[in-house]
C-alpha positions in Angstrom: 26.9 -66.3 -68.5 28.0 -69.1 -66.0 26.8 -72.8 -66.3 25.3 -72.0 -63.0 23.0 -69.1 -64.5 22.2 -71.4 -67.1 20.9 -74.0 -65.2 18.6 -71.6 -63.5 17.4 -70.0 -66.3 16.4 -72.8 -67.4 14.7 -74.4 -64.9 12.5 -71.5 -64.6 12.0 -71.2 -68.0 10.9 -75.3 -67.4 8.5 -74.6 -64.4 7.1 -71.6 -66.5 6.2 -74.4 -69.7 4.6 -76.5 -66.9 2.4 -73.8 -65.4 1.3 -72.4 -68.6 0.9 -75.6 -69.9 -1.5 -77.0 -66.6 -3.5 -73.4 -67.0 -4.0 -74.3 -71.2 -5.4 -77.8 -70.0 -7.9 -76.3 -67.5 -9.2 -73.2 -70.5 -9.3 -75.5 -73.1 -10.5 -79.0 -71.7 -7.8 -81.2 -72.8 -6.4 -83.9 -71.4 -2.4 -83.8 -71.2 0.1 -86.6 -70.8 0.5 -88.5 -67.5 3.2 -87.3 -65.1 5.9 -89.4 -65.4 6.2 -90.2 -61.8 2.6 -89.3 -59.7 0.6 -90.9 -62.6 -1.4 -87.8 -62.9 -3.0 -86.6 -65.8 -4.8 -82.6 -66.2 -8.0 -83.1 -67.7 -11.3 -80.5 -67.5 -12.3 -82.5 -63.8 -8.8 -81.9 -62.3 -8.8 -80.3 -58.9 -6.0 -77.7 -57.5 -4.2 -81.0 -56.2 -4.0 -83.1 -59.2 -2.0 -79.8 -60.5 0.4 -79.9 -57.3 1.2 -83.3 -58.0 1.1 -83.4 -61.6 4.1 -80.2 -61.3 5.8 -82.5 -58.6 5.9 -85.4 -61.1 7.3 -83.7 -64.2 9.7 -81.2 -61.7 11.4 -84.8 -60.5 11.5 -86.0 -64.2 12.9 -83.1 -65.6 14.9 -82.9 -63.1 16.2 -86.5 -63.4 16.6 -85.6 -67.4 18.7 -82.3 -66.6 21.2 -84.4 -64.0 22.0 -86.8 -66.7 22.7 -84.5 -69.1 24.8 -82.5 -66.8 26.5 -86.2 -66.0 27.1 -86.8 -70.1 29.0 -83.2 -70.7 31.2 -83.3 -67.6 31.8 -87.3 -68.6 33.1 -86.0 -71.7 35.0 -83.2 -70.3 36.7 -85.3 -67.6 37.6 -87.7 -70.7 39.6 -84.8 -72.5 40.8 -83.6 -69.7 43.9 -86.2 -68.8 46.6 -83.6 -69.4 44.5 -80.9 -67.5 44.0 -81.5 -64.1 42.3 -78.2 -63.6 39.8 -79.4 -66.4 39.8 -82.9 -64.9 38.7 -81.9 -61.0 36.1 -79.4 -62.6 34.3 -82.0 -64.5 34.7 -84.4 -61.3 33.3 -81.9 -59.2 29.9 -81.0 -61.2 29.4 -84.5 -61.7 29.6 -84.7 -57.9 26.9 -82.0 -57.9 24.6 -83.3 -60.5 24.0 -86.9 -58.7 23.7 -84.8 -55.4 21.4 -82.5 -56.8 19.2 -85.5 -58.0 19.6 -87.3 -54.6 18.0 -84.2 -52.7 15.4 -83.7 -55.6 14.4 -87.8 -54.6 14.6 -86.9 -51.2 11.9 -83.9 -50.7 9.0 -86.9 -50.2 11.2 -88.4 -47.2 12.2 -84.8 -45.9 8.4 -83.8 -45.9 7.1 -86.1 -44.6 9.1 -87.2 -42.1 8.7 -83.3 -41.1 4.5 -83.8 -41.3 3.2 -86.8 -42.7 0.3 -84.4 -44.0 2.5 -82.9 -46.4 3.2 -85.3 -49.0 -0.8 -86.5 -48.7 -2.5 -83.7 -51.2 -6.3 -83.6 -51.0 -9.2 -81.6 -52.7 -9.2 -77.7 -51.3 -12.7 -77.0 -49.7 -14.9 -75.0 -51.4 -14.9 -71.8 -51.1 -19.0 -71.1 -51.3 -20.9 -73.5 -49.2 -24.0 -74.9 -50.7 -27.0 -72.4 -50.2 -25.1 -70.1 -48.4 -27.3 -67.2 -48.7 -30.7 -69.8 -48.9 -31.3 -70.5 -45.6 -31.1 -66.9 -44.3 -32.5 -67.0 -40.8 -35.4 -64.3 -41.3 -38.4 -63.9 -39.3 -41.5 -65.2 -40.8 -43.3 -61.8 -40.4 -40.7 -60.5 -42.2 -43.4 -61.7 -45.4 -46.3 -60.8 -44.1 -47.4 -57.7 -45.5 -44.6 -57.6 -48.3 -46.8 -57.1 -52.0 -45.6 -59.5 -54.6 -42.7 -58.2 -57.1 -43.6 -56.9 -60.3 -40.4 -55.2 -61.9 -37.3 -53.7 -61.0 -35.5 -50.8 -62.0 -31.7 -51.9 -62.2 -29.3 -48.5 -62.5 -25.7 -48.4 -64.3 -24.5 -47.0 -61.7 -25.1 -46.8 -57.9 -26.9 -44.5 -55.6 -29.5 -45.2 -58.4 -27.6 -42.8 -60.8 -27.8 -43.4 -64.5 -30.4 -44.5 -67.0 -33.0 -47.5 -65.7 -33.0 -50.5 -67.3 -36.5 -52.5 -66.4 -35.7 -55.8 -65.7 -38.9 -58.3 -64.9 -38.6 -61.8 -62.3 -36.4 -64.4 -64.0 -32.9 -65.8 -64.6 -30.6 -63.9 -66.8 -27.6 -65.7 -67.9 -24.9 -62.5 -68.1 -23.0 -60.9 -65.7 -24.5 -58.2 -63.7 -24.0 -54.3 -65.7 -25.5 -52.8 -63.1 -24.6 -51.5 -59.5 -27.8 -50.5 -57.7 -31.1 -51.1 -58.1 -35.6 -50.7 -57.3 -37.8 -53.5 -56.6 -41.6 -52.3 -57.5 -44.6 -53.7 -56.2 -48.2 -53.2 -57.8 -50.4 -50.9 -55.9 -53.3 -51.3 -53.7 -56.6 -50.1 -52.4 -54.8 -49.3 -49.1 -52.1 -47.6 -51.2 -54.3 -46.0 -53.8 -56.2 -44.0 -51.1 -52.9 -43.0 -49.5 -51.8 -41.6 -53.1 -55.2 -39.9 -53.4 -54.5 -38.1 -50.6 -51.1 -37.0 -51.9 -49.0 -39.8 -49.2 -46.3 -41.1 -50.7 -45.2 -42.5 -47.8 -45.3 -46.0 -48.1 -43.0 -46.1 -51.3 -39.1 -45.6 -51.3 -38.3 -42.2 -51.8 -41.6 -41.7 -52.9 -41.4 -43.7 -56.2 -44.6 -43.7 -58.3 -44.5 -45.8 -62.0 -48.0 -44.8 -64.1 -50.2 -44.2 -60.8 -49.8 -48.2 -61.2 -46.3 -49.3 -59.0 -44.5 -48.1 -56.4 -40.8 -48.8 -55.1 -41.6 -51.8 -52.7 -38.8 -52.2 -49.8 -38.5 -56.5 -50.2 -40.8 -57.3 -52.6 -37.6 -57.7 -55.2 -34.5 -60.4 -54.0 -31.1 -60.0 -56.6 -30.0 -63.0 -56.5 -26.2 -62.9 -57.8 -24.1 -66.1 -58.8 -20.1 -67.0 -58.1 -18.2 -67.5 -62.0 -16.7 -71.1 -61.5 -12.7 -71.3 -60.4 -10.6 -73.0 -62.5 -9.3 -75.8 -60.1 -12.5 -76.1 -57.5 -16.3 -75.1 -57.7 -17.4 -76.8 -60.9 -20.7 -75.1 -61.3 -22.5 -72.0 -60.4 -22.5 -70.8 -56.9 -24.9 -68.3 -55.1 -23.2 -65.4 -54.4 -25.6 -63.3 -52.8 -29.1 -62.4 -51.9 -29.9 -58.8 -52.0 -33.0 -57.3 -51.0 -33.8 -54.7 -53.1 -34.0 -51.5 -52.5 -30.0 -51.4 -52.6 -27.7 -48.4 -53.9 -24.3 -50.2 -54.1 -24.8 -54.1 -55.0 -21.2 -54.6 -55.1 -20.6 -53.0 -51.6 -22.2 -56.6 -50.6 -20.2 -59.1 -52.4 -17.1 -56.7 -53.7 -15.9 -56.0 -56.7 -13.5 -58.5 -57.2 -16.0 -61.4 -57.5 -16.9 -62.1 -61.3 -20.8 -62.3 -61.0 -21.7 -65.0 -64.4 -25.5 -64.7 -64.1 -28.3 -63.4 -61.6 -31.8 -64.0 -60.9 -34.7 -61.3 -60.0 -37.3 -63.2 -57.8 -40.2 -62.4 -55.5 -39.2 -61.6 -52.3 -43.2 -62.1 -50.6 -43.1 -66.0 -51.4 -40.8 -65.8 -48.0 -37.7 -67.3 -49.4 -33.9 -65.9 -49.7 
């Protein structure tokens, strides 16, 4: 393998230690030396841009450290070389290399930023869920008026209400979300009882009846579903989604790639989303 493969090898093995090592300081919450050039140091609070320059401050001195050594062994090679003038213009010519190497690694900030000032000034990356995103829904007041209070919900394994029911009351549940589709139920009136008397099912979804008592309301029931925290920006919960319920594919709102860490049943008649 050629010194050249070797000093590549190397370096990525290098940038690897740093990236692993800046992903360890985020999981765990430990604080990591400084950079030896930016200052920086990787704690729990770090943002995406305290990484950036924390990597740009250890890439320069490792960097730095790698050109020296690269200056000490073709030093000492040049020195044994006198009676080999092959020897003797090799070692001249990598340290040539080395020192211009390190010049262009010194350079990048100049280069940048006499390219776009805006590139050597790293600031925090907006978040990615604005604050009550899905709160301030714009729905019409009416929207409320007749909607019955929620009661319960039915929340399925699977969607297109398929699977087993799981009855889940109003309330915060701290645990991602195991199921995909889901019933809000609403307790049943006079208005409604008579309908039912008379064998109308009409005014429940798809006809659902629980004990003669509850039927499947259509917005009685909001899912409220919240955003797991990233690593490098939003530092606490974020709302993910509001989802009225009746709903046969919850993650054909939000996706399937978004890690839900908790969600929230609440009454969708008190007018809020």
């Amino acid at each position: 393998m050629s010194l050249k493969q070797k000093t590549v090898l190397f370096s990525l093995f290098c940038l690897a230690f740093l990236v692993s090592a800046g992903g360890y300081a985020f999981a765990t919450e430990v604080n990591w030396p400084t950079s030896p050039l930016t200052g920086i140091t990787l704690g729990s609070d770090s943002e995406f841009h305290d990484f950036a320059s924390y990597l740009y401050g250890w890439g320069i001195g490792i960097g730095g450290l790698l050109v020296f050594i690269m200056v000490v062994i073709a030093g000492v090679e040049w020195m044994t070389s006198l009676d080999n003038p092959k020897q003797k213009q090799r070692a001249l010519s990598r340290i040539y290399s080395a020192v211009l190497g390190l010049v262009l690694l010194l350079s990048t900030f100049l280069i940048l930023n006499t390219i776009n000032p805006q590139l050597t000034r790293l600031t925090p990356l907006p978040s990615l869920w604005e604050d009550d995103m899905f709160s301030e829904m714009d729905v019409p007041e009416e929207y409320f008026a007749n909607v019955p209070p929620c009661e319960f919900t039915y929340l399925y394994p699977e969607r297109n209400f398929g699977g087993s029911p799981s009855r889940v009351t109003p309330g915060r549940y701290s645990t991602s979300l195991d199921y995909e589709s889901g019933m809000g139920f609403a307790k049943i009136t006079e208005r409604e009882r008579r309908m039912l008397e008379q064998g109308d099912t009409s005014f429940a979804y798809k006809g659902m009846i629980i004990d003669n008592n509850y039927f499947a309301s259509t917005g009685s029931c909001i899912l409220i579903v919240f955003h797991q925290p990233g690593p490098f920006w939003d530092k606490e919960e974020r709302e993910l989604a509001g989802i009225p319920l009746p709903n046969d594919n919850f993650f054909g709102v939000f996706g399937e790639e978004q890690e839900v860490s908790s969600y929230e049943i609440e009454d969708g008649s008190v007018g809020e989303i």
